[in-house]
C-alpha positions in Angstrom: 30.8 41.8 9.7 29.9 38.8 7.4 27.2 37.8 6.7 25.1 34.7 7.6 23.4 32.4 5.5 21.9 29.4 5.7 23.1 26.4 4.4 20.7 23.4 3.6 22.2 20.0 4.4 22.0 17.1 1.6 20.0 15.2 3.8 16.5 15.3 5.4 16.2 13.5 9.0 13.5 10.7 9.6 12.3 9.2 12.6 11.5 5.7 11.6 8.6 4.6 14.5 9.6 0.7 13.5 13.7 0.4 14.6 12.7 3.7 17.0 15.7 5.6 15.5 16.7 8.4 13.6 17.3 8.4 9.6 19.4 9.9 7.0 17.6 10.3 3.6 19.2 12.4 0.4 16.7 15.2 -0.5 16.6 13.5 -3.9 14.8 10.5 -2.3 12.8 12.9 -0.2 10.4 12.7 -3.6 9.5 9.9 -3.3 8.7 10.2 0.2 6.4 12.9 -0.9 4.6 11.5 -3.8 3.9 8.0 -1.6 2.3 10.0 0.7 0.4 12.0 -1.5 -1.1 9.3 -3.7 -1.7 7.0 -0.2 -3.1 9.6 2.0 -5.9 8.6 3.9 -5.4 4.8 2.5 -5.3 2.1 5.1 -3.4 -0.4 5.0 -0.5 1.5 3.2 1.7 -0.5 0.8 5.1 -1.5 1.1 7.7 1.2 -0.6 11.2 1.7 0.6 13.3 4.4 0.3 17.6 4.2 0.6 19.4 6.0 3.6 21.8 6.1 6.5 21.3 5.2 10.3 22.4 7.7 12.5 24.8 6.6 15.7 26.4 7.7 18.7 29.8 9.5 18.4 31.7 8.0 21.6 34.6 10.6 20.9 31.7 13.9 20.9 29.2 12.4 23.1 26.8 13.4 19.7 25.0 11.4 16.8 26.1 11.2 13.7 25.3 9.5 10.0 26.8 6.1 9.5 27.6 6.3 5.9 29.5 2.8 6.2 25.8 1.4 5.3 23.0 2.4 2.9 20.0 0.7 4.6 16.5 0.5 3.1 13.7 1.8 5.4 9.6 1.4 4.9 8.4 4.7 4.0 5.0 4.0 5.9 7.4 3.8 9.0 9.1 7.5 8.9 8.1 10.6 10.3 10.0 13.6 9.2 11.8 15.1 12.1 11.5 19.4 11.9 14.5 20.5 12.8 
């Protein structure tokens, strides 16, 4: 019998509270995620700071979402949630 592993995607999933959808965002850019909210924490009002990613949609064929990479978007970091999958 094989054996299984566990195979980390290249991308992190966001909820962005703003557009109410799900995001895309390359673990590379996940840094910066990390560092605005560590030098920000606690800080009201946060700053503007975007981050690049892909919208997810709906798959019509798989009844599923999926990432749109037709489209790298900028989202507001203050507006995403990470999503624990």
């Amino acid at each position: 019998m094989g054996i299984l592993r566990n195979i980390k995607s290249d991308y992190e999933i966001y909820e962005n509270e703003n557009l109410q959808c799900l995001v895309a965002i390359e673990r590379n850019d996940c840094k910066q995620i990390k560092a605005y909210r560590k030098k920000y924490k606690g800080k009201e009002p946060l700053p503007s700071q975007t981050v690049e990613g892909y919208k997810f949609v709906m798959d019509e064929e798989f009844k599923s979402l999926k990432i749109d990479f037709s489209e790298k978007l900028q989202f507001e970091i203050k507006d995403l949630v990470n999503v624990k999958g």
